[in-house]
LUMDRENVO-381933 format. One record per residue (C-alpha): x, y, z; residue number from 1. Coordinates in steps of 0.5 Angstrom, whole numbers. Layout:
     x     y     z num
     X     Y     Z NUM
...
***
This chain:
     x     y     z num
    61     4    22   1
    68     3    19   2
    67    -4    23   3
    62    -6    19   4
    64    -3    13   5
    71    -8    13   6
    66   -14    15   7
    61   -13    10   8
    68   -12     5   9
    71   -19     8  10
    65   -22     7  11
    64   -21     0  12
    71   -22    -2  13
    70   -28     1  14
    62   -29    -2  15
    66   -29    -8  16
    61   -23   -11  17
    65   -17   -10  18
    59   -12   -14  19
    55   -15    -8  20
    51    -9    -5  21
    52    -8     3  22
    44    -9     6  23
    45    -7    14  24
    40    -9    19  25
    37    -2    20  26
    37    -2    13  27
    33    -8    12  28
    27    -6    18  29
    26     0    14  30
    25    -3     8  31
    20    -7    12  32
    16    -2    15  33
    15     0     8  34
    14    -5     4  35
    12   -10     8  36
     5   -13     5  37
     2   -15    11  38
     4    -9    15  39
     0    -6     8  40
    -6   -10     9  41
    -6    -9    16  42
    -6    -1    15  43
   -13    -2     9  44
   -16    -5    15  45
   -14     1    19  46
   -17     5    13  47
   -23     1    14  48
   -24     2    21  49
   -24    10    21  50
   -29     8    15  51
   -34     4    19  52
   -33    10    24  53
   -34    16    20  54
   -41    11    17  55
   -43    12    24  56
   -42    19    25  57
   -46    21    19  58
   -52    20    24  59
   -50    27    27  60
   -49    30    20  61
   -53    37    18  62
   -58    35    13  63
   -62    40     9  64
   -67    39     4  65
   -70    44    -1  66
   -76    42    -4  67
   -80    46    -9  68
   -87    44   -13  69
   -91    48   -18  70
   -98    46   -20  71
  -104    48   -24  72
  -111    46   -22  73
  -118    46   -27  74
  -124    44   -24  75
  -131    45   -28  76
  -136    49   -26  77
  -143    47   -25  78
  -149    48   -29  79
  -151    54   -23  80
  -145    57   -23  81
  -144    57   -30  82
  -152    61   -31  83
  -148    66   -25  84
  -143    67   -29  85
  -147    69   -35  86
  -152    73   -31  87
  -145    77   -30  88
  -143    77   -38  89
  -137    72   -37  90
  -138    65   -40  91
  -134    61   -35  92
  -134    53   -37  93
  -128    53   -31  94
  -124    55   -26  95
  -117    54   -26  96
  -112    55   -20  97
  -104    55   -20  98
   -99    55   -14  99
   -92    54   -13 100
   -89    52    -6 101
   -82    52    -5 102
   -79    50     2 103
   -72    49     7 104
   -72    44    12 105
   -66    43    16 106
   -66    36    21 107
   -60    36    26 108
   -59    29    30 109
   -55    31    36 110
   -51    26    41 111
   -55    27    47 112
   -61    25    44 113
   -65    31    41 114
   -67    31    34 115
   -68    39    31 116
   -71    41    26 117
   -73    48    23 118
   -77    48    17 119
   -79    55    13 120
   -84    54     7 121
   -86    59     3 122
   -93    59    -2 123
   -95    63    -8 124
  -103    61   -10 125
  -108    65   -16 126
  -113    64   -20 127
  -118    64   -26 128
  -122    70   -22 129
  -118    75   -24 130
  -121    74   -30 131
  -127    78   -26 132
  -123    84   -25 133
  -122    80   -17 134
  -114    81   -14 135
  -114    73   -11 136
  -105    72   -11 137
  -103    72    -5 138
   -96    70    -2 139
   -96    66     5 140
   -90    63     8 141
   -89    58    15 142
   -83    58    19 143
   -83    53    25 144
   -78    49    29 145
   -79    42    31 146
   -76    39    37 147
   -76    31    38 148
   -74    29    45 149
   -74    21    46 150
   -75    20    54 151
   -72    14    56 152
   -65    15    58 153
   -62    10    55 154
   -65    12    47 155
   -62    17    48 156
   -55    15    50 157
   -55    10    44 158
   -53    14    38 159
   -47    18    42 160
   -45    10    45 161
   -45     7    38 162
   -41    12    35 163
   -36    11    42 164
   -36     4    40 165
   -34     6    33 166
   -28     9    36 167
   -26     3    41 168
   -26    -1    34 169
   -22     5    30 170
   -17     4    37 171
   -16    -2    37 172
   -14    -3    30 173
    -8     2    31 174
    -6    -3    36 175
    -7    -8    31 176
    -4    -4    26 177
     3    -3    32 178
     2   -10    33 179
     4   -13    25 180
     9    -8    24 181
    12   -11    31 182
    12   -18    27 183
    14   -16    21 184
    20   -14    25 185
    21   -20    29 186
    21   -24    22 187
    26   -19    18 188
    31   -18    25 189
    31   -26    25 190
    31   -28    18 191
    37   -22    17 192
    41   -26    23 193
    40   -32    20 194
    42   -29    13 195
    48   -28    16 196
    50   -34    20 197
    48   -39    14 198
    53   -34    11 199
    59   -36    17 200
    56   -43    16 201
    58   -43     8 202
    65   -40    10 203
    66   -46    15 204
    64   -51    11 205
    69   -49     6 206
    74   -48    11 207
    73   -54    12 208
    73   -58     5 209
    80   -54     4 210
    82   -58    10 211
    81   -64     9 212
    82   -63     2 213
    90   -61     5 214
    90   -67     9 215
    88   -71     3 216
    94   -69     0 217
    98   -69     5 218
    95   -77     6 219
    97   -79    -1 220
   104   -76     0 221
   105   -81     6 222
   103   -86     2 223
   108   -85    -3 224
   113   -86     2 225
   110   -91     4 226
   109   -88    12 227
   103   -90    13 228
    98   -96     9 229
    94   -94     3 230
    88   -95     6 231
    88   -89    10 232
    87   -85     4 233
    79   -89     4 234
    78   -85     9 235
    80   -79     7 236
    77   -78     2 237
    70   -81     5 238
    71   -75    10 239
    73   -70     4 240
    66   -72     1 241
    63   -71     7 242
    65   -64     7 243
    64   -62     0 244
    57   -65     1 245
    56   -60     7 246
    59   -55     4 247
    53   -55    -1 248
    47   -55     3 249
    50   -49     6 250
    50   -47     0 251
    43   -48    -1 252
    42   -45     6 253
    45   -39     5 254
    40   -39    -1 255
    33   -40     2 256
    35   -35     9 257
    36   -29     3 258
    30   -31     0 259
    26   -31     7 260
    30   -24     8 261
    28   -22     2 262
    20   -24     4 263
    20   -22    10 264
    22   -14     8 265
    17   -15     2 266
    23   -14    -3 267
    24   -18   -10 268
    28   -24   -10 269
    32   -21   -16 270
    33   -15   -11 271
    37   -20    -5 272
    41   -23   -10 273
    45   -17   -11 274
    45   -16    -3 275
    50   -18     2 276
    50   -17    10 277
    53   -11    12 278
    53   -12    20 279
    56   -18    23 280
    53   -23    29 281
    54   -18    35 282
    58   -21    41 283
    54   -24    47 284
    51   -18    52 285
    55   -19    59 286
    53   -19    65 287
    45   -23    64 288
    42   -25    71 289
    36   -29    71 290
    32   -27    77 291
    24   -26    79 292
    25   -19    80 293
    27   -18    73 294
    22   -23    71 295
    16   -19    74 296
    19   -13    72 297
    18   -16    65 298
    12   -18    66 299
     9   -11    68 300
    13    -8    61 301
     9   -13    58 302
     3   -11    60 303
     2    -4    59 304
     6    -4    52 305
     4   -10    49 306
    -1    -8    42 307
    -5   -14    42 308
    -7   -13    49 309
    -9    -6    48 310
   -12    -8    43 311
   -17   -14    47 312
   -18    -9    52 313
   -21    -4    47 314
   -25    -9    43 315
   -28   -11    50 316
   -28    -4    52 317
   -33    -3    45 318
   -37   -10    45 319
   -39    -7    53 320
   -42    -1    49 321
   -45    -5    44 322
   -48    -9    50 323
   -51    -3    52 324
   -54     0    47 325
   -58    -7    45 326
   -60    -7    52 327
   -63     0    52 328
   -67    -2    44 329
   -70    -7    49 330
   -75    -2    53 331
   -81     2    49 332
   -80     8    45 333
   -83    14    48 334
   -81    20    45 335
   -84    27    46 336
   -85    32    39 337
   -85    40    41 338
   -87    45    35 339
   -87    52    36 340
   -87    57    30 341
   -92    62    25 342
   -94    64    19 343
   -95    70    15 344
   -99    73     8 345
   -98    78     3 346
  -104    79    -2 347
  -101    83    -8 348
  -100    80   -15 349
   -93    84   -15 350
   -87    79   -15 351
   -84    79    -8 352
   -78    78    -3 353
   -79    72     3 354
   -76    77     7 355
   -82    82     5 356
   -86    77     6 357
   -85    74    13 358
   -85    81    15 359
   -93    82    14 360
   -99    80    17 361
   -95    75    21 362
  -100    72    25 363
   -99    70    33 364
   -95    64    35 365
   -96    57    33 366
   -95    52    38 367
   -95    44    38 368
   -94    39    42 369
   -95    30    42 370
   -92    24    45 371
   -92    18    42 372
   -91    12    45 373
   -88     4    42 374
   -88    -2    45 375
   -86    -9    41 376
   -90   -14    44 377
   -85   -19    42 378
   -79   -15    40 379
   -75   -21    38 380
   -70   -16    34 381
   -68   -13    40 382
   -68   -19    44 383
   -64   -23    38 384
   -59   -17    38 385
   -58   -17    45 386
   -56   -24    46 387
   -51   -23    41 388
   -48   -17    44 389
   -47   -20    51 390
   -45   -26    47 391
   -39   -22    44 392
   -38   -19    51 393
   -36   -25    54 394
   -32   -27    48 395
   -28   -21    49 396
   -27   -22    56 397
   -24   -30    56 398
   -20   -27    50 399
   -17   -22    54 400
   -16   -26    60 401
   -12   -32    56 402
    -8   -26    52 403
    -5   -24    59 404
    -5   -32    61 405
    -1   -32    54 406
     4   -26    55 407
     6   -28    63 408
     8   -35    59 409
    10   -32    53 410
    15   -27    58 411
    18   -33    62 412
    20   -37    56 413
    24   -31    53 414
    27   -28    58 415
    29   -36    60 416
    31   -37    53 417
    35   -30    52 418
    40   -33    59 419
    40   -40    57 420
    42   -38    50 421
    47   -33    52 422
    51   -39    56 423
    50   -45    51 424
    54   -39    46 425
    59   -38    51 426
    60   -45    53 427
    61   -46    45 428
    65   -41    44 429
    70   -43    50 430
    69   -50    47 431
    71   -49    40 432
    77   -45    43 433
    79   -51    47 434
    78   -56    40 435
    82   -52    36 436
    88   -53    41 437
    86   -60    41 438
    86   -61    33 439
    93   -58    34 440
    96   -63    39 441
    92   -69    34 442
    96   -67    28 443
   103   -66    32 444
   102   -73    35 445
   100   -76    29 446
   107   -73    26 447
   110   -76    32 448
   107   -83    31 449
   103   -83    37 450
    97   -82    34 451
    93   -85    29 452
    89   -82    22 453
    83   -84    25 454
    84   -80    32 455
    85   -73    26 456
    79   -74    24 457
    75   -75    30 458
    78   -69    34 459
    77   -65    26 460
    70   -67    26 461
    69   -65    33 462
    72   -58    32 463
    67   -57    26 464
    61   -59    30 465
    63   -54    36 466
    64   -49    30 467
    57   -49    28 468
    54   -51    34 469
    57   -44    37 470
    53   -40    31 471
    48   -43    32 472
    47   -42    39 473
    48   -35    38 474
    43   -35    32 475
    39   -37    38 476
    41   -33    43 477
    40   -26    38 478
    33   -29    37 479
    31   -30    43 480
    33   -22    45 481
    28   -19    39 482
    24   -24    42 483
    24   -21    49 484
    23   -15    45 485
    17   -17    42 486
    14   -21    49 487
    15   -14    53 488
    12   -10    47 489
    19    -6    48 490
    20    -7    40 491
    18    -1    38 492
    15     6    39 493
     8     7    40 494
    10    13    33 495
    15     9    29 496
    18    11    25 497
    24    10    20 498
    28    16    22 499
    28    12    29 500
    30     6    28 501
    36     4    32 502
    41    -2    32 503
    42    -3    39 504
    34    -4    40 505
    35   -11    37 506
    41   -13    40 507
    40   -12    47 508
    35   -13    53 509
    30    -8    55 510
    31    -3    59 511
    28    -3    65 512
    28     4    70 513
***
């Protein structure tokens, strides 16, 4: 820790901003994990998913429905009736009737096909003929239960594999879900290291402008005293403005790799101007061999932890259910309803309970059975939806197939890359080892006589390309790591999470047991 503390410090003094805030590469995942927009979009499609699948678990959902009616009934009297009526001393025009109704029905779809429904109503009736001293209020009251049974097997597996299929689909966006956290951290890993190596380019170039600012000093000094011909200092000085022209492109470049930092974390552009890199480029990984062991073994890491595979596999797992269900719509409907129940009466004008009223005059068991049978002769719909199920199937399958072709591919390439990145960054590393040493012997010849001006400057131009050929190489070889990281689906944790976040994740191989 206090390694990168006395970089982070180095690198801001040398920056020039030394009210910079340090921003370590761990710091910089997390910040990802939470402000990353494509990751928050991804997690609104996830919300989505368990939306739909609520949606189609809501056809297994209790229903309960109350009902109450209350009506009042005139129906005029005949002109018999009406003399009947006088006979008795009543002057009856009408009779009028009322009755009040209040029910309960409770429907419940289950997933191995059945439909219950329980129903209970209860009904209050009277009339004018009470007028005549006659007792016509009566309570009656019906309790009943109704059974659906669909007979064909596939009709009533349809409802519990619709609901299956909503799972695969909430499943594999899960997996869509790990497989953009993935990719964001990818993105913010590579634009971090490349942060930091524009910022060693910058330092470089610099390095360099003060250089040949030096020789152009030294060069004018010579020419005073009349050691070496004016001339010279041309060259010098068309060196020196190469230098300074490429010093301010990598001011540039360090500009446009923190705002492309700044964008792969989700952080404000005004925020990543205040940051400076807390961690420098780690050192090359030892001992990397390129076998087909190896490779293979990468390969099957790829293929059990891969988030987008899981995802294909999910999604043709459900475009298989969905078939299934549009197949079993092709087949008539035949369904058998059974009801069994009874029904009960009390004659009183008093007020009473429904329970003092389902205990009275019940009568004996009422039972009901149908069957009813439905056959589109045409059934273009399920026909029509049949197609394009089987349709998606298949598409899902090629998908899956030319995502695994994808990865084995995807696989070879980066572990190549990471042992071939690995060596060009050694060799470069040893190369500007060995130009340094040459520059010296340049100068010191030139002192002597024995070398000229231009031979300074080529073996100096050549010790700068190395330099910056050497970070870049291993830029190259830190990128191809967290990409092997990411081919083999070793990136992340299935439960990723801040806290778990470790640096030595994205700076090295997987491990393989």
């Amino acid at each position: 820790m206090w390694l990168k503390l006395m970089f982070a410090v180095f690198a801001l003094v040398c920056a020039g901003d030394v009210s910079a805030t340090p921003l370590g590469l761990v710091e910089a995942i997390r910040h990802t994990l939470s402000q990353n927009p494509d990751i928050q979009i991804q997690q609104q499609q996830l919300q989505a998913s368990q939306g739909e699948l609520q949606q189609t678990t809501g056809q297994f959902d209790t229903t309960v429905k109350l009902a109450g009616t209350h009506a009042v009934d005139h129906n005029p009297l005949n002109q018999q009736s009406r003399a009947s009526y006088a006979d008795q001393g009543q002057n009856l025009q009408e009779l009028a009737s009322s009755s009040t109704t209040y029910s309960l029905t409770v429907n419940q779809a289950l997933r191995n096909g059945l439909v219950l429904s329980p129903s209970l109503s209860a009904t209050r009736s009277a009339g004018t003929t009470l007028d005549l001293g006659q007792q016509a209020a009566q309570t009656s009251a019906k309790v009943s239960f109704n059974l659906l049974l669909p007979l064909n097997k596939g009709r009533r597996e349809s409802a519990a594999l619709s609901e299956a299929a909503a799972v695969l689909a909430r499943d594999a966006s899960q997996q869509d879900l790990r497989l953009s956290i993935a990719r964001a951290v990818v993105n913010t890993v590579s634009a971090y290291w490349k942060w930091v190596a524009a910022r060693h380019a910058l330092t470089i170039t610099r390095d360099a402008e003060t250089s040949m600012a030096q020789q152009l000093r030294e060069t004018q000094k010579l020419i005073e005293a009349q050691e070496i011909p004016a001339a010279d200092l041309l060259l010098v000085r068309a060196s020196l403005m190469d230098r300074t022209s490429a010093r301010l492109g990598a001011e540039q470049a360090v500009l446009e790799a923190r705002q492309k930092l700044g964008q792969a974390m989700g952080m404000n552009p005004a925020q990543m101007s205040t940051l400076a890199p807390l961690d420098d480029l780690p050192p090359l990984q030892q001992g990397l061999l390129a076998t087909d062991n190896v490779q293979q073994r990468l390969l099957a890491l790829a293929l059990q932890q891969r988030a987008d595979l899981a995802a294909a596999r999910l999604r043709q797992e459900a475009a298989k259910v969905s078939q299934t269900v549009a197949q079993s719509a092709l087949q008539p409907q035949l369904d058998l309803n059974l009801n069994v129940g009874y029904a009960t009466l009390l004659e009183s004008n008093a007020a009473s309970s429904l329970v003092s009223v389902l205990g009275q005059q019940r009568s004996s068991a009422n039972i009901g059975t149908s069957i009813s049978f439905q056959w589109p002769v045409e059934n273009n719909v399920a026909k029509g939806r049949y197609v394009q199920r089987s349709a998606a199937y298949d598409q899902a399958t090629i998908q899956l197939n030319t995502l695994e072709q994808t990865i084995s591919l995807g696989v070879e390439a980066a572990w190549q890359a990471v042992i071939r990145s690995a060596r060009q960054a050694q060799e470069a590393q040893a190369s500007v080892a060995l130009y340094q040493i040459t520059a010296k012997n340049e100068k010191t010849k030139s002192q002597l006589g024995s070398a000229t001006l231009i031979d300074v400057l080529s073996v100096n131009d050549r010790l700068l390309s190395a330099r910056q050929n050497q970070i870049s190489y291993h830029l190259n070889y830190l990128n191809a790591l967290v990409q092997l990281r990411f081919e083999t689906g070793a990136l992340l944790t299935d439960d990723v999470s801040a806290s778990s976040i470790r640096f030595e994740t994205f700076v090295s191989p997987p491990t393989l047991d």
